[in-house]
BALOBA-1460 file (C-alpha; in Angstrom, 3 decimals):
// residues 85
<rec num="1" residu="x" x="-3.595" y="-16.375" z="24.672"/>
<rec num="2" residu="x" x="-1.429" y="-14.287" z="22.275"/>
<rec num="3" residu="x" x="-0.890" y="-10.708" z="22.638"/>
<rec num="4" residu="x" x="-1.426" y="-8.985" z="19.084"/>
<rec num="5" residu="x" x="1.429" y="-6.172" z="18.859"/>
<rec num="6" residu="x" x="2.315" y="-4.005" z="16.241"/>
<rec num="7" residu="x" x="5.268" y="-5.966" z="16.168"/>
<rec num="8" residu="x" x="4.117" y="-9.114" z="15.484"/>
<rec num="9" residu="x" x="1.823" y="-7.956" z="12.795"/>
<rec num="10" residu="x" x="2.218" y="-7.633" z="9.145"/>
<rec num="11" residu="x" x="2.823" y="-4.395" z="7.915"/>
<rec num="12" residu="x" x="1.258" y="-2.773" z="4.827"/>
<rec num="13" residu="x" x="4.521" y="-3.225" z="2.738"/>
<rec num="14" residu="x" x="4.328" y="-6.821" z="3.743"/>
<rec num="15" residu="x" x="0.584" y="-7.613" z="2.732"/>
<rec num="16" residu="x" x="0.753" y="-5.818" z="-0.508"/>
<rec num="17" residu="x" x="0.597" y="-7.996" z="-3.666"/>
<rec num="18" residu="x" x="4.102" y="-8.978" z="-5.145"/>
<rec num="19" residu="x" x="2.660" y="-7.378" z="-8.432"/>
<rec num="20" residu="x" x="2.560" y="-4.049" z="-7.025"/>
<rec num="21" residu="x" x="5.740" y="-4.404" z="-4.589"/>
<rec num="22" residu="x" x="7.478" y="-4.545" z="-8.025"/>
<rec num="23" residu="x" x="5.460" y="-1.979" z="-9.563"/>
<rec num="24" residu="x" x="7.114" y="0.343" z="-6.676"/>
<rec num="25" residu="x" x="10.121" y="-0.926" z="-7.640"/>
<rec num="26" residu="x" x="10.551" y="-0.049" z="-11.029"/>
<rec num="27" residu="x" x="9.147" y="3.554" z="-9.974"/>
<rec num="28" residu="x" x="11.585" y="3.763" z="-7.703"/>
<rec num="29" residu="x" x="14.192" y="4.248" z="-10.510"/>
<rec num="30" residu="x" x="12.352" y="7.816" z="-12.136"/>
<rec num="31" residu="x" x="10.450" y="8.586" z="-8.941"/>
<rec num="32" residu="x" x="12.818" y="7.893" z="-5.947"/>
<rec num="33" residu="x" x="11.311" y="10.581" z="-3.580"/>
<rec num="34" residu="x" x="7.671" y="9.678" z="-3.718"/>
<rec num="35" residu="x" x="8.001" y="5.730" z="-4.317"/>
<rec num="36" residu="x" x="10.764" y="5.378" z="-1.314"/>
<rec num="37" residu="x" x="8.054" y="7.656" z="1.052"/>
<rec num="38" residu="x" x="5.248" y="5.680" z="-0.333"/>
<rec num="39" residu="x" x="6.999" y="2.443" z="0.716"/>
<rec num="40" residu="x" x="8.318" y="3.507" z="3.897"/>
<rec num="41" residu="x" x="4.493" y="4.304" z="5.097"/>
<rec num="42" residu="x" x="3.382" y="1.263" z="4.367"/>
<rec num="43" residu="x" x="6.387" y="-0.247" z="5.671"/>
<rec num="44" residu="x" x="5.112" y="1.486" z="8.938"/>
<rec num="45" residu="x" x="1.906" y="1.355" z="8.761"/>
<rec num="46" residu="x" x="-0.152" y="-2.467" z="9.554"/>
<rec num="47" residu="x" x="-3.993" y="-0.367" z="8.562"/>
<rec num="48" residu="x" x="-4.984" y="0.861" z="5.784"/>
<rec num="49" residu="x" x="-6.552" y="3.511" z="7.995"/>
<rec num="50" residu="x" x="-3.199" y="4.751" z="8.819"/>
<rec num="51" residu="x" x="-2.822" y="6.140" z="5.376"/>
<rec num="52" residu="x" x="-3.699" y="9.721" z="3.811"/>
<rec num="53" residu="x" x="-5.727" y="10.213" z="1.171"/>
<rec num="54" residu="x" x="-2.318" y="11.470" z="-0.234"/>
<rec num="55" residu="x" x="-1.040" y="8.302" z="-0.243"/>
<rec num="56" residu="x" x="-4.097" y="6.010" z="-1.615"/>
<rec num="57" residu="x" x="-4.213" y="8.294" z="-4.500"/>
<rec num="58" residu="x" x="0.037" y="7.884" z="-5.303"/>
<rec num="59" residu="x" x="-0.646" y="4.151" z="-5.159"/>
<rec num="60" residu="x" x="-3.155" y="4.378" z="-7.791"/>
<rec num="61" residu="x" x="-1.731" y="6.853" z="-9.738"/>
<rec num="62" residu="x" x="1.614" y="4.299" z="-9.513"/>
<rec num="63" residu="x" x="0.417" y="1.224" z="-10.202"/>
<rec num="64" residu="x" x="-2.080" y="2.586" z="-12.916"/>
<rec num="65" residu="x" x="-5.046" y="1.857" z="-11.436"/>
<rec num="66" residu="x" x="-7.910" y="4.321" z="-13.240"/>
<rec num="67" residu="x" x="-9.510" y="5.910" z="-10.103"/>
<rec num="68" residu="x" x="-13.282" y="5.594" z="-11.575"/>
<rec num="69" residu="x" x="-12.909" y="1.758" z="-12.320"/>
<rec num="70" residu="x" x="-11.661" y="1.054" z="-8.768"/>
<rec num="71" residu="x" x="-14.784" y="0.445" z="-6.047"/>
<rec num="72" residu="x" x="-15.309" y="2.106" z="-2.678"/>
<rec num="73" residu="x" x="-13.408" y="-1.363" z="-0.807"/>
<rec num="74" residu="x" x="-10.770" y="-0.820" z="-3.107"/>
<rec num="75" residu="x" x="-10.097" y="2.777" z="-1.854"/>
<rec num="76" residu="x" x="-11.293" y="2.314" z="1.806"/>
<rec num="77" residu="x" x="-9.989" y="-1.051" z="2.463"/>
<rec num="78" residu="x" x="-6.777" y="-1.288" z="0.167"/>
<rec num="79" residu="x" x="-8.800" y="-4.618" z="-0.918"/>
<rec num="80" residu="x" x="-7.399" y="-4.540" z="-4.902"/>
<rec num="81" residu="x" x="-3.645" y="-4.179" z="-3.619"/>
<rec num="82" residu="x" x="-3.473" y="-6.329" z="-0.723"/>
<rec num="83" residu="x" x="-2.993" y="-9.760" z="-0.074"/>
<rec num="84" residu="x" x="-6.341" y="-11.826" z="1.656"/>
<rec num="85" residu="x" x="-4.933" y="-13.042" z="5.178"/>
């Protein structure tokens, strides 16, 4: 049987959507601070329970998500900006 590690899982980075890697991206360029820290958590991170509320609410705010129009999964699970496994 196969050990699950954190090192053999996907992190965050790595499961979001190509639509809002790229979003980051382009962010990067006027917001280097806060779009390199945002990646670099979910670079580290393989949960979306690892993340702060902090950081939910910069990925919305960066990828232009309206905060009313996204559902509870969406917030609590990351389901609207990651990638089904």
């Amino acid at each position: 049987m196969k050990m699950i590690t954190k090192t053999n899982m996907k992190s965050l980075y790595q499961k979001l959507k190509p639509e809002y890697k790229q979003i980051l991206s382009d962010h990067t360029i006027k917001y280097p601070s806060v779009c390199n820290e945002l990646i670099r958590k979910l670079q580290d991170n393989v949960s979306w329970f690892q993340l702060e509320v902090e950081d939910v609410s910069t990925l919305v705010t960066f990828t232009d998500h309206s905060l009313y129009k996204l559902t509870a999964n969406d917030i609590m699970f990351g389901d609207i900006f990651l990638q089904d496994e």
